[in-house]
C-alpha positions in Angstrom: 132.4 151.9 82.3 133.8 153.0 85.9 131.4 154.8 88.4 133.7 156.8 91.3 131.8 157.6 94.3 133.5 160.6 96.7 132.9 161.0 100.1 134.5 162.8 103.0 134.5 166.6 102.5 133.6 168.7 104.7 134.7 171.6 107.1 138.5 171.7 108.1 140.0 173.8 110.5 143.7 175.5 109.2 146.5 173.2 110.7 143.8 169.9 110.5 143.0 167.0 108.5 140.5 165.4 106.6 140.5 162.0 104.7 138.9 161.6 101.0 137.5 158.3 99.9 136.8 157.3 96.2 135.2 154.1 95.6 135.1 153.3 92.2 132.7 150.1 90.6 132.2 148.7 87.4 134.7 147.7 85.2 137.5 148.3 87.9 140.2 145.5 86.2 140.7 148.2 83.4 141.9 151.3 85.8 145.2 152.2 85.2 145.4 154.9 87.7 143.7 156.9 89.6 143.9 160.5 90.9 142.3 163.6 92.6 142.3 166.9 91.3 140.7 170.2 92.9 138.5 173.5 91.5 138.7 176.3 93.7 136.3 179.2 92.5 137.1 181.2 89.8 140.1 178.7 88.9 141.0 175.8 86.5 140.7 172.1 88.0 144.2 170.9 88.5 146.1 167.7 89.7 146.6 167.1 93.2 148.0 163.8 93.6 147.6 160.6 91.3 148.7 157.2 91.9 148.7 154.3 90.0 147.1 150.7 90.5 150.2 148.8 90.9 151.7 151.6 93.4 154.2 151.9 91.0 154.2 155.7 90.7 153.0 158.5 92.6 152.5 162.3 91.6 151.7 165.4 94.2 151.7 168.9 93.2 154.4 170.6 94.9 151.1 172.7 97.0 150.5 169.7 98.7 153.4 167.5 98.8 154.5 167.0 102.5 150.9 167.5 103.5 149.0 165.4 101.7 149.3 161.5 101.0 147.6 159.3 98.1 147.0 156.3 99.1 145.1 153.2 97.5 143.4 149.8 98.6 143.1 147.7 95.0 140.8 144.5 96.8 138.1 147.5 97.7 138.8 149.5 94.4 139.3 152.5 96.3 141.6 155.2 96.2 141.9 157.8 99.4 143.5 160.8 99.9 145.0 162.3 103.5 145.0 165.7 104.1 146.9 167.1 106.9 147.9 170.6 107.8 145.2 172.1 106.2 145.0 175.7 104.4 142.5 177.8 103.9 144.0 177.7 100.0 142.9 174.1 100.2 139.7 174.9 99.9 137.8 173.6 96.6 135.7 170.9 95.0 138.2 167.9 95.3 137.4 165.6 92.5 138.5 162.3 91.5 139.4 160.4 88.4 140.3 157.1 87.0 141.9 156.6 83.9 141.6 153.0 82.2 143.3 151.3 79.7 142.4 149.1 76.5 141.8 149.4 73.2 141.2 153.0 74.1 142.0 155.1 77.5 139.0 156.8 79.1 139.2 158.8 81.6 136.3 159.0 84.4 135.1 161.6 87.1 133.4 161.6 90.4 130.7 164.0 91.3 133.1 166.3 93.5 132.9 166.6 97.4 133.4 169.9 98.7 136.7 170.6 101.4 136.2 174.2 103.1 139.1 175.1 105.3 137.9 177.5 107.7 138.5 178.7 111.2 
């Protein structure tokens, strides 16, 4: 079992930043990857950036790539995600994930922290 723990949402201003955190806990030596995806009202979740453990490969969806960074810190278990030049389109329940390996894959979910870009 992984627990993921967001934090870091908030109110944004267009043309600003804000940093994600997601600290995950448990059993943390299984995670494969891990990832953050994004529900804006009304829409379907979808993939924002994912990264996995050994740094070996990095995804962003073209919305945020050039804007956003995925970054991850494997002695704290936590994966972060930099924001900069903010859209109001950004806005959404940012949510992240961790996928483990095994005898079978699992994927796990965060609570969601909300990011409202806003003048």
């Amino acid at each position: 079992q992984v627990q993921l723990v967001e934090s870091g949402g908030g109110l944004g201003q267009p043309g600003g930043s804000l940093r994600l955190s997601c600290a995950a806990s448990g059993s943390i030596f299984s995670i494969y990857g891990m990832g953050w995806y994004r529900q804006a009202p009304g829409k379907q979740r979808e993939l924002v950036a994912d990264i996995t453990t050994n740094g070996g490969r990095i995804y962003y969806a073209d919305s945020v790539k050039g804007r956003f960074t995925i970054s991850r810190d494997n002695v704290k278990a936590t994966v972060y995600l930099q924001m900069n030049s903010l859209k109001p389109e950004d806005t959404a329940v940012y949510y992240c994930k961790a996928v483990t390996t095994g005898a079978t894959s699992s994927n796990y979910w965060g609570q969601g922290t909300q990011v409202t870009v806003s003048s």
